[in-house]
N, C-alpha and C positions, 0 to 999 in steps of 0.2 A: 693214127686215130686211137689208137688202145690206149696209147701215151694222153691224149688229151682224157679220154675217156676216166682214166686213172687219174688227172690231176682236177678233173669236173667230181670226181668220187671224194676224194682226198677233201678238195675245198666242202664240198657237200656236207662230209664229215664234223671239217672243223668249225663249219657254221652252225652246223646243230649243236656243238659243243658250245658254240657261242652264245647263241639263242639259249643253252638250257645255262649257262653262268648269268646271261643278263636276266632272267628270268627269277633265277635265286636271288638275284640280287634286288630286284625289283619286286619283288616276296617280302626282303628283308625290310628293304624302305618303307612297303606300305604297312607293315607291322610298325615301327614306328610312328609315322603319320599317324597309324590309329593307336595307339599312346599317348602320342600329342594331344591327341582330338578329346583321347577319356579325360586327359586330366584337364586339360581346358573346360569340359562339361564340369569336373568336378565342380572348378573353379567357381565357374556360371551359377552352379547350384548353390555354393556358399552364398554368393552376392547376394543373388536372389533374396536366402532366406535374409539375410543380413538386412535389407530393401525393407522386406516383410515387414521386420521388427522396428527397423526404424518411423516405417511408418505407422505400424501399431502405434507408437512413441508419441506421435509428432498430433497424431489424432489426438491421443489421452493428454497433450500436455494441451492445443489448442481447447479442448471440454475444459479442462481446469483454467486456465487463462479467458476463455467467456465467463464462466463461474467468477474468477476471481473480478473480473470487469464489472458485473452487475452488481458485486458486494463494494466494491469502490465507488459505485454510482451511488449506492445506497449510503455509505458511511458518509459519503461527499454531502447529500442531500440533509442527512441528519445535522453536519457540523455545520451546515449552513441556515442550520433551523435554531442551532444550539449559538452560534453566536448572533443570531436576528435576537437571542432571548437575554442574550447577555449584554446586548448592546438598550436592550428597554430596561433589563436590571441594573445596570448602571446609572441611563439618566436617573430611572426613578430614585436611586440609591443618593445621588449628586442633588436632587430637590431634595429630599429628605436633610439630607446632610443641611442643607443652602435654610432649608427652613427652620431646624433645630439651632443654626448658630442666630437665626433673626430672629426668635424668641427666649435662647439663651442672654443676645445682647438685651433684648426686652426688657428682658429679667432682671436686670440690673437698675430700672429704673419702675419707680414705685411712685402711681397717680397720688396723689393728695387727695382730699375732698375739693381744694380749691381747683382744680383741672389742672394745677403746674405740673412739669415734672419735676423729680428731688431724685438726685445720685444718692443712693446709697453706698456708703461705705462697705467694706467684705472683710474690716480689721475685728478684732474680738473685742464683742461690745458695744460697738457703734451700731448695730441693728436692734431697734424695737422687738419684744418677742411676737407679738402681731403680727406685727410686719415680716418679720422671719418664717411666721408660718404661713402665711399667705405666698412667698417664692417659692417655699417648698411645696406648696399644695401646688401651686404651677408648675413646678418641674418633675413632681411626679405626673400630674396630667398631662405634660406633654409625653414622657417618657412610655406611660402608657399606649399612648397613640400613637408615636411612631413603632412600639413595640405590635402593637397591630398592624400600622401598616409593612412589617415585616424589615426596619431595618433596626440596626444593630443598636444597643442602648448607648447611645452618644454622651449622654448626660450625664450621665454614673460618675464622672470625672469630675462633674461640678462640685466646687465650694455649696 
């Protein structure tokens, strides 16, 4: 019995020896565990702000991208104002034109007293001076008038 009693002592012994190494060691692991765990929070916390910022970002860029939207809508609406104006300054510009050349052809022909017409010549000499200043008073009056109606002086170019 003492024998058993000595080797229940013994084991007794080397279990608490046991217990206190798994214990150290069980010490040491959860020390690392909470290492792991701080720097993992680190981590989190970077994200986080990182998140923050991006989203500050995403905010400020969508403001500026509605802003930019509306000023798109507007510039859109403008150029389609601007070419509605260009497209009636044109025809007007194309009559003007269409009418300057039907009374420059006019021009070329000179009523008589008799109601006929008579070609005149445009070589030097063959015009009356009368008669020459009677086309030129029509071509300044026309040139006048379309210079009113705002297009470009067509005429100037005439003989």
């Amino acid at each position: 019995m003492k024998r058993i009693e000595l080797d229940t002592k013994q084991k007794e012994q080397l279990a608490e020896g046991l217990h206190l190494i798994d214990f150290e060691q069980l010490k040491i692991e959860n020390q690392s565990l909470n290492e792991k765990i701080e720097e993992r929070n680190e981590e989190l916390l970077k994200l986080r702000k990182k998140t923050t910022t991006t989203v500050q970002k995403l905010q400020f860029l969508e403001k500026e991208n509605t802003s930019l939207a509306v000023n798109l809508s507007d510039l859109n609406d403008v150029l389609s104002e601007q070419r509605d104006k260009l497209g009636k300054v044109k025809a007007q510009r194309d009559g003007l034109r269409l009418k300057g050349r039907k009374i420059k052809e006019g021009s070329t022909f000179i009523t008589t007293d008799s109601g006929s017409d008579k070609r005149v010549g445009r070589g030097r000499g063959s015009q009356p001076n009368a008669e020459h200043a009677t086309t030129n008073l029509k071509k300044v009056a026309l040139t006048d008038e379309l210079a009113a109606a705002g297009a470009p002086n067509l005429l100037r170019s005439m003989p």
